[in-house]
TIDRENMI-188566 format. One line per 8 residues: for each residue x, z, y of N, C-alpha, C. Coordinates in nm, 3 decimals, always signed. Last residue first. Layout:
<recs>
X/Z/Y/X/Z/Y/X/Z/Y  ...
</recs>
This chain:
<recs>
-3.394/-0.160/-1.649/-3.365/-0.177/-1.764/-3.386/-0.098/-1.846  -3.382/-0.041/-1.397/-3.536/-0.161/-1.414/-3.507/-0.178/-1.497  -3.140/+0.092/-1.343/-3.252/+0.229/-1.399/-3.403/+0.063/-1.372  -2.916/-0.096/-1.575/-2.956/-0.028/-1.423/-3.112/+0.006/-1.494  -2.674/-0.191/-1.708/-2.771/-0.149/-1.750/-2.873/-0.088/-1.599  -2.459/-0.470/-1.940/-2.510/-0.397/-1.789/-2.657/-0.351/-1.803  -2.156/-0.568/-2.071/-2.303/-0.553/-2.091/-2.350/-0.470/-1.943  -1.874/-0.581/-2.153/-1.926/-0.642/-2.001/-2.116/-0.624/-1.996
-1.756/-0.491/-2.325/-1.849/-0.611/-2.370/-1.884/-0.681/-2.255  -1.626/-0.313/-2.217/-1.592/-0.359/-2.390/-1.641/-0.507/-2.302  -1.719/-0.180/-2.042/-1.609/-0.220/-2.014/-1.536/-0.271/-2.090  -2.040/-0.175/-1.960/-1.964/-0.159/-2.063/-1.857/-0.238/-2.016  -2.183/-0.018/-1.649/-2.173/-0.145/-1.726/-2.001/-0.107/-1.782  -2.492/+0.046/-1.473/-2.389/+0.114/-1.590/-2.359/-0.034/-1.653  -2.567/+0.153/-1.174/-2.585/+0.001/-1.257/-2.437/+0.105/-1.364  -2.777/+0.204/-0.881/-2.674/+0.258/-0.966/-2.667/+0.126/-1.110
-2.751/+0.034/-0.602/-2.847/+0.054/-0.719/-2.774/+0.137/-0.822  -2.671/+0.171/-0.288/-2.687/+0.057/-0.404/-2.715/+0.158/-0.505  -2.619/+0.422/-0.112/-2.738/+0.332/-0.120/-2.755/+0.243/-0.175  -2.359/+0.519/-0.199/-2.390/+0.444/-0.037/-2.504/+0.339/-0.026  -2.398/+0.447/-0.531/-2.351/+0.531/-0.425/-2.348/+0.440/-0.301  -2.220/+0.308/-0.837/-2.328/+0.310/-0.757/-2.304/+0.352/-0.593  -2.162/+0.317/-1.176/-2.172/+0.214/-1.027/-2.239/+0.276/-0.973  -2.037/+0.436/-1.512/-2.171/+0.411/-1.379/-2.120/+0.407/-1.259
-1.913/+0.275/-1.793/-1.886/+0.332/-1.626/-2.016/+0.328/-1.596  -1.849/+0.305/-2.074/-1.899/+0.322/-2.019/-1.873/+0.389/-1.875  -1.620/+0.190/-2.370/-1.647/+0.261/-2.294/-1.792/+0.252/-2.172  -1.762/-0.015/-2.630/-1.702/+0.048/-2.559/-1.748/+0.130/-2.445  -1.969/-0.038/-2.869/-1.860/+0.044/-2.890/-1.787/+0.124/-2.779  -2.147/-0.258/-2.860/-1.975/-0.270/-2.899/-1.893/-0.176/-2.929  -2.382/-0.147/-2.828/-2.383/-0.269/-2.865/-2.194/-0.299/-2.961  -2.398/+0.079/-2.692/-2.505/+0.072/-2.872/-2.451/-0.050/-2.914
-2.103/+0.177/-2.556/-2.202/+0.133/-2.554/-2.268/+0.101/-2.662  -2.126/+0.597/-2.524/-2.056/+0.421/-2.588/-2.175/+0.358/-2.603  -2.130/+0.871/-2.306/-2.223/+0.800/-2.425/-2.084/+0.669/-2.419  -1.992/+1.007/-2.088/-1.954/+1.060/-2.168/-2.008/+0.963/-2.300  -1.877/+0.785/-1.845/-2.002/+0.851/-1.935/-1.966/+0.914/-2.052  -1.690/+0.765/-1.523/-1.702/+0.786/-1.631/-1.800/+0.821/-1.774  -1.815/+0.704/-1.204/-1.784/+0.827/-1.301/-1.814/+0.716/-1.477  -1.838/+0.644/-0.870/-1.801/+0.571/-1.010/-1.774/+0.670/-1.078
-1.961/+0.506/-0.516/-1.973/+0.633/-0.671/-1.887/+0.554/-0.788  -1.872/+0.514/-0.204/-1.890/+0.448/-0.377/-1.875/+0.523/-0.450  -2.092/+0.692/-0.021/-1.939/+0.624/-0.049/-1.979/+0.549/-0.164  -2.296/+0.865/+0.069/-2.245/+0.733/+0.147/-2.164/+0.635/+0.138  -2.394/+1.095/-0.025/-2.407/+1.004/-0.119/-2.385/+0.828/-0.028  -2.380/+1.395/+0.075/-2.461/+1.268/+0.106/-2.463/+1.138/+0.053  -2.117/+1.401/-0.094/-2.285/+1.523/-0.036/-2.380/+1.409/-0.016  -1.955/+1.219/-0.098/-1.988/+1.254/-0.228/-2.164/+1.334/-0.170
-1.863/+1.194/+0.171/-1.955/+1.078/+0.139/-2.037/+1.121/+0.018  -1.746/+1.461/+0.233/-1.866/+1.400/+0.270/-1.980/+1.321/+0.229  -1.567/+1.476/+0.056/-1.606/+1.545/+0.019/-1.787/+1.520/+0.111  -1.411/+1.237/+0.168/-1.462/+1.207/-0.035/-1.560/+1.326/-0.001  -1.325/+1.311/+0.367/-1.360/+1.241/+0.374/-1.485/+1.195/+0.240  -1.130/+1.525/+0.265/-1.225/+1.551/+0.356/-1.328/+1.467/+0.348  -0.937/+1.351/+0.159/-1.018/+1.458/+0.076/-1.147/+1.500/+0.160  -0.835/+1.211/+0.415/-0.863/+1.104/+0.273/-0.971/+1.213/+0.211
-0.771/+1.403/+0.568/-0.895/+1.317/+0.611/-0.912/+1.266/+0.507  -0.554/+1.510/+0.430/-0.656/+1.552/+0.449/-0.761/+1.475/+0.531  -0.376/+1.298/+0.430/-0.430/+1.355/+0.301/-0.561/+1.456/+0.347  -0.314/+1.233/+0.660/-0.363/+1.127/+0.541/-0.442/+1.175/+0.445  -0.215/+1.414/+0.820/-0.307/+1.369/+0.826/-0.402/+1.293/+0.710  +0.023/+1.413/+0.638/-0.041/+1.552/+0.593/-0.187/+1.502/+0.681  +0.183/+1.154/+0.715/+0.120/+1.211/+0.582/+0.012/+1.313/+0.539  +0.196/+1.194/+1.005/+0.075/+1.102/+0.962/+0.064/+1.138/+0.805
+0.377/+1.425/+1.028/+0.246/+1.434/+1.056/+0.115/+1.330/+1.013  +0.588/+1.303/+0.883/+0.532/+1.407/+0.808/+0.393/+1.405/+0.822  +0.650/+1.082/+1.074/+0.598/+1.043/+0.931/+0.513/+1.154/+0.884  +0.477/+1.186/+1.366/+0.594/+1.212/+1.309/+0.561/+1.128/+1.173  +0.340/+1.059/+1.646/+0.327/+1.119/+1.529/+0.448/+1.090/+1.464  +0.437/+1.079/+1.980/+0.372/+1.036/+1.894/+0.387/+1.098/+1.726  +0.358/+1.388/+2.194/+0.458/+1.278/+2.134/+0.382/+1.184/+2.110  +0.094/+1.413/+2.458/+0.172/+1.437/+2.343/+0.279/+1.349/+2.286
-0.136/+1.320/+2.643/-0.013/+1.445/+2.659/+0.025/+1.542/+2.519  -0.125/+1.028/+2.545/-0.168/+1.134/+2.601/-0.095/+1.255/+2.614  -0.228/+0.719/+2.389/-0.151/+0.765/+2.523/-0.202/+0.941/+2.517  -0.280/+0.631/+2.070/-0.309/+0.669/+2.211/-0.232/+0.736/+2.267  -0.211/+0.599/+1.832/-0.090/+0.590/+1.907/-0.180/+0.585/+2.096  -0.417/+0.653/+1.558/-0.426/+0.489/+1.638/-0.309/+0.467/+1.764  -0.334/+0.913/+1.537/-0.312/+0.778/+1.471/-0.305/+0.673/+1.488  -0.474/+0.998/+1.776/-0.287/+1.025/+1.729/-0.283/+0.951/+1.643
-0.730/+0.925/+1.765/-0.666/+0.912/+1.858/-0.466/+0.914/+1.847  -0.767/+1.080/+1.514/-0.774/+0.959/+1.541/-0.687/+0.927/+1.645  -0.794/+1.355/+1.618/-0.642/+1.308/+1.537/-0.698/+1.180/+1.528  -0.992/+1.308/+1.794/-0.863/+1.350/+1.876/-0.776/+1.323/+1.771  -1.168/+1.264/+1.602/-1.205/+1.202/+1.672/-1.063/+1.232/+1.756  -1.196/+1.521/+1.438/-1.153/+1.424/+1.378/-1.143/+1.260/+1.506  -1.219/+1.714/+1.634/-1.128/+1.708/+1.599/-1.080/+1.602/+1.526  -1.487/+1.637/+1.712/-1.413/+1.608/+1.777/-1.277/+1.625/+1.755
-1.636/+1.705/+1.452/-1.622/+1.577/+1.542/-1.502/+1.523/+1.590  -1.572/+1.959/+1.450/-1.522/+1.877/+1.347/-1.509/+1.711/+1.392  -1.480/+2.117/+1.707/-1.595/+2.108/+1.650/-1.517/+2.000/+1.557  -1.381/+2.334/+1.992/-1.325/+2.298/+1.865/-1.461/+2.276/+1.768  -1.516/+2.313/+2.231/-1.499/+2.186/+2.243/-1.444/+2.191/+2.075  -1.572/+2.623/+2.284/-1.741/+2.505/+2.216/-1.639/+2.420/+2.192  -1.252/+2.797/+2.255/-1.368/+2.706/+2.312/-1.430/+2.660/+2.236  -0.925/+2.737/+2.135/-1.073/+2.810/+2.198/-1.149/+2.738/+2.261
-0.770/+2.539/+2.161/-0.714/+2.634/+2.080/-0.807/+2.731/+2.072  -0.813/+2.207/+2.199/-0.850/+2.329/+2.295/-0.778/+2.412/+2.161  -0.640/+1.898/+2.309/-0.741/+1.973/+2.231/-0.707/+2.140/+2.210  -0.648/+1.667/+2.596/-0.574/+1.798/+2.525/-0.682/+1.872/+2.391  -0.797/+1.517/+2.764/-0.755/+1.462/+2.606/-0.683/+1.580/+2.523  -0.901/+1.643/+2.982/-1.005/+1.650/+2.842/-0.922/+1.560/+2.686  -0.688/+1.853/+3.120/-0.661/+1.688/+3.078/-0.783/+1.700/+2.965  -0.659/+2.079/+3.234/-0.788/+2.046/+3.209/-0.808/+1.863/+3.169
-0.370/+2.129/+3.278/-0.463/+2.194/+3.152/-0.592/+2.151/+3.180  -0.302/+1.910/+3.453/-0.249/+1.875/+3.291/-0.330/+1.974/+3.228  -0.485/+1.961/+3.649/-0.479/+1.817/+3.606/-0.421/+1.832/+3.443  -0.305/+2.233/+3.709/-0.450/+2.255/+3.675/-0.527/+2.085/+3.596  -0.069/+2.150/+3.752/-0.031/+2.238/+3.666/-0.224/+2.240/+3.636  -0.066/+1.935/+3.980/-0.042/+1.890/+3.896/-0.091/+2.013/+3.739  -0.155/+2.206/+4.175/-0.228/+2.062/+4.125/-0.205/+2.011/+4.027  +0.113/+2.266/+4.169/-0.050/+2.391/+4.142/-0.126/+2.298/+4.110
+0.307/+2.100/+4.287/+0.283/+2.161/+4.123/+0.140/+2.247/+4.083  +0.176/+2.050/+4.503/+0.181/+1.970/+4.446/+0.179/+2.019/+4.300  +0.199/+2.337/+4.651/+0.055/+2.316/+4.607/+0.048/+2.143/+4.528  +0.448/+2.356/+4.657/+0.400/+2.442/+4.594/+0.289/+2.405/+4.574  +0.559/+2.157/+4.874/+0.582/+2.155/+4.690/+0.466/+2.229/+4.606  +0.425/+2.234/+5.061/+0.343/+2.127/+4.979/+0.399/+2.119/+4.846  +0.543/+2.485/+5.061/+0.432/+2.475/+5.069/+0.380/+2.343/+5.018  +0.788/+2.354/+5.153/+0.831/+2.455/+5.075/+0.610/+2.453/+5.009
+0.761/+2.159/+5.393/+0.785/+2.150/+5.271/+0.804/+2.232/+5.147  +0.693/+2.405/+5.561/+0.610/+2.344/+5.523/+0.625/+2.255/+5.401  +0.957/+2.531/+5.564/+0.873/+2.639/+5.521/+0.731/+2.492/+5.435  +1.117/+2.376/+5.701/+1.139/+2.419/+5.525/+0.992/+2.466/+5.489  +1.011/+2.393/+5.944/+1.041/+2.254/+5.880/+1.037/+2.294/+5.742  +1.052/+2.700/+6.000/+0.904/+2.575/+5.998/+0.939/+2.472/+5.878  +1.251/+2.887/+5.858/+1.240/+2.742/+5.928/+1.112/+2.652/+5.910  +1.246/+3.086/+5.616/+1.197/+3.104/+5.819/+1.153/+2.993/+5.882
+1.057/+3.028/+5.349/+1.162/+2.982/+5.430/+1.128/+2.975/+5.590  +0.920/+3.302/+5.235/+0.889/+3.159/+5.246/+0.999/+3.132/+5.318  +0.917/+3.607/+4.945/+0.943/+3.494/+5.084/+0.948/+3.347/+5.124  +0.795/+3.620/+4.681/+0.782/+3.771/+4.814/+0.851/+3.659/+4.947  +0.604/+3.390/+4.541/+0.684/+3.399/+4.598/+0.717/+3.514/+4.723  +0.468/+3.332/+4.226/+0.460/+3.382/+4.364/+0.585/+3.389/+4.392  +0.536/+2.997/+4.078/+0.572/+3.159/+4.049/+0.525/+3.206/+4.178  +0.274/+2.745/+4.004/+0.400/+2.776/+4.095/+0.399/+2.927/+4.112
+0.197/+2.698/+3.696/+0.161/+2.670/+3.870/+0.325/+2.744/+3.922  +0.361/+2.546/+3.427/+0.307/+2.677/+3.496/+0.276/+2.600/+3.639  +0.273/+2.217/+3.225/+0.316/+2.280/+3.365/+0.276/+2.400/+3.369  +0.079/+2.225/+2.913/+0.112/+2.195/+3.076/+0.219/+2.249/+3.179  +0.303/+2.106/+2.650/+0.227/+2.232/+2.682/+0.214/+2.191/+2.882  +0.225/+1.838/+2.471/+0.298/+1.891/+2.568/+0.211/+2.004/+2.630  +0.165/+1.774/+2.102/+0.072/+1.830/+2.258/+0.189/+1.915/+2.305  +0.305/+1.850/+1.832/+0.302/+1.698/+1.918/+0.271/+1.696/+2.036
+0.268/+2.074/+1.714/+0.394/+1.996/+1.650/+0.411/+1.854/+1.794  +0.003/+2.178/+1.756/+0.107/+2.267/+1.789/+0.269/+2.187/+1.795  -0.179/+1.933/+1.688/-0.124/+1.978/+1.827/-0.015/+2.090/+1.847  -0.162/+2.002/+1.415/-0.152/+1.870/+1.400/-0.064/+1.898/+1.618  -0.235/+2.205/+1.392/-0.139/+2.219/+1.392/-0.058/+2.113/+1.353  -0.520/+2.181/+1.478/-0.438/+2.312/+1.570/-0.308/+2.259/+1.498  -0.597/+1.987/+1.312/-0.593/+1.958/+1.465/-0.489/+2.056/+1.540  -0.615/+2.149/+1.057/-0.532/+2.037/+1.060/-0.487/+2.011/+1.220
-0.815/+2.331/+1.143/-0.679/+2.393/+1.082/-0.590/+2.294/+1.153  -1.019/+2.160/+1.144/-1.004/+2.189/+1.289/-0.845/+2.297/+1.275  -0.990/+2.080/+0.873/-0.968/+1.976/+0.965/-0.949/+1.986/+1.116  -1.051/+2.326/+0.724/-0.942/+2.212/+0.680/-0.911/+2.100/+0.830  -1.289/+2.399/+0.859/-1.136/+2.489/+0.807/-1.095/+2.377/+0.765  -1.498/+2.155/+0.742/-1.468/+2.274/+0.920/-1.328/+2.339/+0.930  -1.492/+2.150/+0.478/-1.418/+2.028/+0.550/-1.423/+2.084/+0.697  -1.574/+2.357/+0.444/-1.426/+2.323/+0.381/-1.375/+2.219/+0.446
-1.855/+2.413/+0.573/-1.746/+2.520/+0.510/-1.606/+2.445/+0.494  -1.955/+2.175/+0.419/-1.949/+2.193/+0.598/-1.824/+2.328/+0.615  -1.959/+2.216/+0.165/-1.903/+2.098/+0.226/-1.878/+2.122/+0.366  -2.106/+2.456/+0.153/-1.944/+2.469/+0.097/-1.903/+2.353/+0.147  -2.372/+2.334/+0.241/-2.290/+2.512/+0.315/-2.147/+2.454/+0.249  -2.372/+2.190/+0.011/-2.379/+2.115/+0.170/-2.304/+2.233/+0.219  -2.443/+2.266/-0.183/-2.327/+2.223/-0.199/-2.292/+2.180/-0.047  -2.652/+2.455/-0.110/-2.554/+2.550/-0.115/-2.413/+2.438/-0.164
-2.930/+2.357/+0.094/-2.865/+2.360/-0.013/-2.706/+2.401/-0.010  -3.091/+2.660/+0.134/-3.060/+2.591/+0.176/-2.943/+2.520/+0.049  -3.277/+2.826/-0.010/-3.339/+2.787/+0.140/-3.282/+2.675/+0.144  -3.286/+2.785/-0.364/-3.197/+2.845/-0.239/-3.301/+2.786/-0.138  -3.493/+2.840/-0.584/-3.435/+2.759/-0.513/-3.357/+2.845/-0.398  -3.502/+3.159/-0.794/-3.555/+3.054/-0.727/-3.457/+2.984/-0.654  -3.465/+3.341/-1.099/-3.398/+3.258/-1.012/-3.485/+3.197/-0.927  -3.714/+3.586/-1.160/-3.636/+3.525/-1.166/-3.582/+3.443/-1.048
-4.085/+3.499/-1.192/-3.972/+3.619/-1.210/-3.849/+3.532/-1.207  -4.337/+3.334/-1.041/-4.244/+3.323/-1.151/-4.105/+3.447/-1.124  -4.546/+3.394/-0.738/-4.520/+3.457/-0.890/-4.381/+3.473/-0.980  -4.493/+3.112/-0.650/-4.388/+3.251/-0.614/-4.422/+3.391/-0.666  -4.407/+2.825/-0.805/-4.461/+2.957/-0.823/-4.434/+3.057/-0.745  -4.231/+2.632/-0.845/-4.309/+2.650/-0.758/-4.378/+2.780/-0.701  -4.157/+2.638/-1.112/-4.061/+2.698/-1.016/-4.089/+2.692/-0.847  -4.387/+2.636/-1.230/-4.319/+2.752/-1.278/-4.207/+2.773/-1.097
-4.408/+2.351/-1.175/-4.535/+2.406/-1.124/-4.423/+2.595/-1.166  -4.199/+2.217/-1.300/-4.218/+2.237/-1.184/-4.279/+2.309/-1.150  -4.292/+2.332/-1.589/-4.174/+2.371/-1.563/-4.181/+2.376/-1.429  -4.507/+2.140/-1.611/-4.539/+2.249/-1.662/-4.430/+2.333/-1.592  -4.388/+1.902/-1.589/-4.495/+1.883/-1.455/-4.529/+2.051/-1.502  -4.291/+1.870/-1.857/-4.180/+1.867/-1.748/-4.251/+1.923/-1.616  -4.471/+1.900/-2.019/-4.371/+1.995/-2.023/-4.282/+1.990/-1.909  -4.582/+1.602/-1.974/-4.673/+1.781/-1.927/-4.578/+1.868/-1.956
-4.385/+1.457/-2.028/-4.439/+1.441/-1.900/-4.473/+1.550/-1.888  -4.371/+1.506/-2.313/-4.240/+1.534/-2.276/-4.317/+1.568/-2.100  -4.616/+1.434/-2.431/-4.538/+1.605/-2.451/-4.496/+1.589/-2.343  -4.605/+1.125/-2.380/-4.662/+1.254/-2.269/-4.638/+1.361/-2.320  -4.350/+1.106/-2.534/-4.348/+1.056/-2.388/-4.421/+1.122/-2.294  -4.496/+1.126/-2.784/-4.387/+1.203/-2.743/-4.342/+1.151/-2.575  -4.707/+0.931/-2.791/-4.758/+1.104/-2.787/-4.621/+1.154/-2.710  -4.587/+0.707/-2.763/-4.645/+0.743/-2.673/-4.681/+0.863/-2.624
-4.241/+0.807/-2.899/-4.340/+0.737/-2.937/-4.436/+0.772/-2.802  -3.893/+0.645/-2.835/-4.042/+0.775/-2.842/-4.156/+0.687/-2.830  -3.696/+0.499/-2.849/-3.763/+0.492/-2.985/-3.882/+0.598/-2.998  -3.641/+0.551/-2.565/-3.666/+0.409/-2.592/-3.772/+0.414/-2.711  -3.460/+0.781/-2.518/-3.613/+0.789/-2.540/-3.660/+0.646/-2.549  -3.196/+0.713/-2.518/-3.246/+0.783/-2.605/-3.392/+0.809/-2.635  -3.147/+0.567/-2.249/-3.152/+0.487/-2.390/-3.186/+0.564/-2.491  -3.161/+0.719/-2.005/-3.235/+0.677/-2.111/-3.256/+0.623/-2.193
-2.844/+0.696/-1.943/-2.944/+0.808/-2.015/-3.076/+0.805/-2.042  -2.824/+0.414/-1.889/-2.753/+0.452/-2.053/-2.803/+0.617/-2.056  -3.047/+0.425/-1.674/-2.966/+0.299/-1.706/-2.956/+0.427/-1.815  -3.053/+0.784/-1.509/-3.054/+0.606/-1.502/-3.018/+0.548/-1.603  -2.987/+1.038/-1.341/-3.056/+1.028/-1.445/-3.108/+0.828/-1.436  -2.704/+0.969/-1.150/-2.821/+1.007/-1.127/-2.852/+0.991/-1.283  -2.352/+1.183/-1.163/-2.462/+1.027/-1.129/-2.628/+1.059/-1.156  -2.526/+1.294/-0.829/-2.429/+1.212/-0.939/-2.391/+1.282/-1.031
-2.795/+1.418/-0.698/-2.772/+1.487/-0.842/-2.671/+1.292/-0.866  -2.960/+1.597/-0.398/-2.922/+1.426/-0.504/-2.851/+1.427/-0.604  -3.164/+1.849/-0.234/-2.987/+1.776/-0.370/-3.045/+1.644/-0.434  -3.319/+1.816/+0.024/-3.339/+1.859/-0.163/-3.196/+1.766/-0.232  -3.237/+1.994/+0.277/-3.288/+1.932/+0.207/-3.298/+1.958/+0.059  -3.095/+2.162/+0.480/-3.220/+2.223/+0.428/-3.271/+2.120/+0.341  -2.834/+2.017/+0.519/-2.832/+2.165/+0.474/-2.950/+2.202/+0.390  -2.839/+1.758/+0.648/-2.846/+1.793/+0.527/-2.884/+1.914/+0.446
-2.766/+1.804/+0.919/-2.908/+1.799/+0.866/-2.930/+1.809/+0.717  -2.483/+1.822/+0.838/-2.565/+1.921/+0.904/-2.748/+1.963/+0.909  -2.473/+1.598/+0.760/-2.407/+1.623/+0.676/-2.503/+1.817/+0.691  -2.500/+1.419/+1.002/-2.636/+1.389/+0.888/-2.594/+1.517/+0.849  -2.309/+1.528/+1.151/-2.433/+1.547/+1.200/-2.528/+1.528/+1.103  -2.094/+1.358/+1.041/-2.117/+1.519/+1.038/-2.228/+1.563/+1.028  -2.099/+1.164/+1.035/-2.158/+1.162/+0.925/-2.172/+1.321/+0.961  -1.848/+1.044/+1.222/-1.968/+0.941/+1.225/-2.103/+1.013/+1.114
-1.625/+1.197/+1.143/-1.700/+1.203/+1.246/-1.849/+1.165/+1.262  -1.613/+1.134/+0.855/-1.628/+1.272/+0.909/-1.707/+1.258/+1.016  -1.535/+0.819/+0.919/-1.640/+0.847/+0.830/-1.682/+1.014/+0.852  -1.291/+0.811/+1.108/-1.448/+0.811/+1.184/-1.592/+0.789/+1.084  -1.171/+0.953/+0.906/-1.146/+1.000/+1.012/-1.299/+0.984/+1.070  -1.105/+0.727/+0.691/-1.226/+0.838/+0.663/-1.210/+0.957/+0.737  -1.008/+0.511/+0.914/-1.201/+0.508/+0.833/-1.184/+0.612/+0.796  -0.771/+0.593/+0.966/-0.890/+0.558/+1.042/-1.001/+0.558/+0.993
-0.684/+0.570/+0.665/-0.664/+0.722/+0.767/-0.779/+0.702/+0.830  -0.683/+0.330/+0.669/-0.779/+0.417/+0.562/-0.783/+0.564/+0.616  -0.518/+0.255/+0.845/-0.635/+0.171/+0.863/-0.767/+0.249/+0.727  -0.253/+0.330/+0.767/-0.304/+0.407/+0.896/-0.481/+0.342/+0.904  -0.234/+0.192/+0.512/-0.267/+0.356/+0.503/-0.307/+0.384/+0.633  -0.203/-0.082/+0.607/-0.320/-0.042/+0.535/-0.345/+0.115/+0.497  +0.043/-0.048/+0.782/-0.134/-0.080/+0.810/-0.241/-0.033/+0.757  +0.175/+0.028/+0.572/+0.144/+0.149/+0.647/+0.047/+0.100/+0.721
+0.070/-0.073/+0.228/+0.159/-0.110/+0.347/+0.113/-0.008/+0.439  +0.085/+0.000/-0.119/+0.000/+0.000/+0.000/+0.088/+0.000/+0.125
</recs>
């Protein structure tokens, strides 16, 4: 892989975080999506049921919901919220606003001090006044460099995942700002954590490409078994023997 092509995968699952947080947030109170899904080569086992055994199976299943509906039923219930989303927002928040603080501790020029008090000014008019505009040139300059909005904060509303992933962008892509540029180290340890970060998003919400392994062989050849799917395509199981193919209209 060429460093285009690593700084250009950095970039995407940088403004994939960014661009997804907010669903990722709405996500919280919903209902779980379950990879891979129930499809294609897991139902090949009920094919040979018979009609009776098809509705058992329907009223046992619509029997079970109605149980966990219940606020009668003893026992486990649903969470409020879903609890792989809390640990996704959880890990990828600490990992990436971590990453920023010390992504900036290594690269972000610290501003200018203002200008030290001073117990005396220079007797001489002439000095004195130049002595004075120095002083209020650096006071200026020293308030311009800490309120530069490209600086990223160490405190404050402004540390948010967004925007952290949105400022180490910025250091990747070699924007201008009051910092070096990136070190090899720094673009590695970027890499890796936006790359994981990134998986851990698309996987919640289901935005990326899916692919897992099946534990079943195919009925026909023998061989192995992949399921396809994810970022809103069809899920599709197809034998890596035979090339056979199975999706949940099959």
């Amino acid at each position: 892989m060429t460093t285009t092509t690593r700084q250009h995968a950095t970039e995407q699952h940088l403004f994939t975080i960014a661009r997804h947080w907010r669903d990722l947030e709405d996500a919280l109170g919903t209902r779980a999506q379950t990879w891979p899904p129930a499809m294609g080569i897991a139902t090949m086992s009920t094919r040979h049921q018979t009609d009776e055994d098809r509705e058992a199976a329907h009223y046992r299943a619509e029997a079970l919901r109605q149980l966990e509906r219940s606020p009668d039923q003893p026992g486990w219930t649903a969470a409020p919220i879903r609890l792989d989303v809390f640990d996704a927002l959880a890990l990828v928040e600490a990992g990436l606003i971590e990453l920023a603080d010390q992504t900036a501790a290594e690269v972000q020029h610290s501003p200018i001090s203002p200008t030290p008090p001073r117990s005396q000014w220079p007797a001489n008019s002439r000095a004195y006044k130049a002595a004075r505009a120095d002083a209020a040139r650096r006071d200026l300059l020293a308030l311009h460099q800490a309120n530069d909005p490209r600086r990223w904060r160490y405190n404050g509303d402004s540390r948010t995942v967004p925007r952290a992933a949105l400022w180490l962008l910025a250091q990747v892509q070699g924007v201008r700002g009051p910092w070096r540029p990136l070190s090899e180290d720094d673009r590695l340890r970027i890499r890796a954590i936006a790359r994981s970060s990134a998986r851990v998003v698309e996987q919640v919400l289901d935005v990326g490409d899916g692919h897992v392994r099946l534990d079943a062989v195919c009925p026909d050849c023998g061989g192995l078994l992949d399921l396809h799917g994810g970022a809103g395509a069809r899920p599709v199981v197809r034998c890596a023997g035979c090339g056979r193919t199975w999706s949940d209209r099959r």
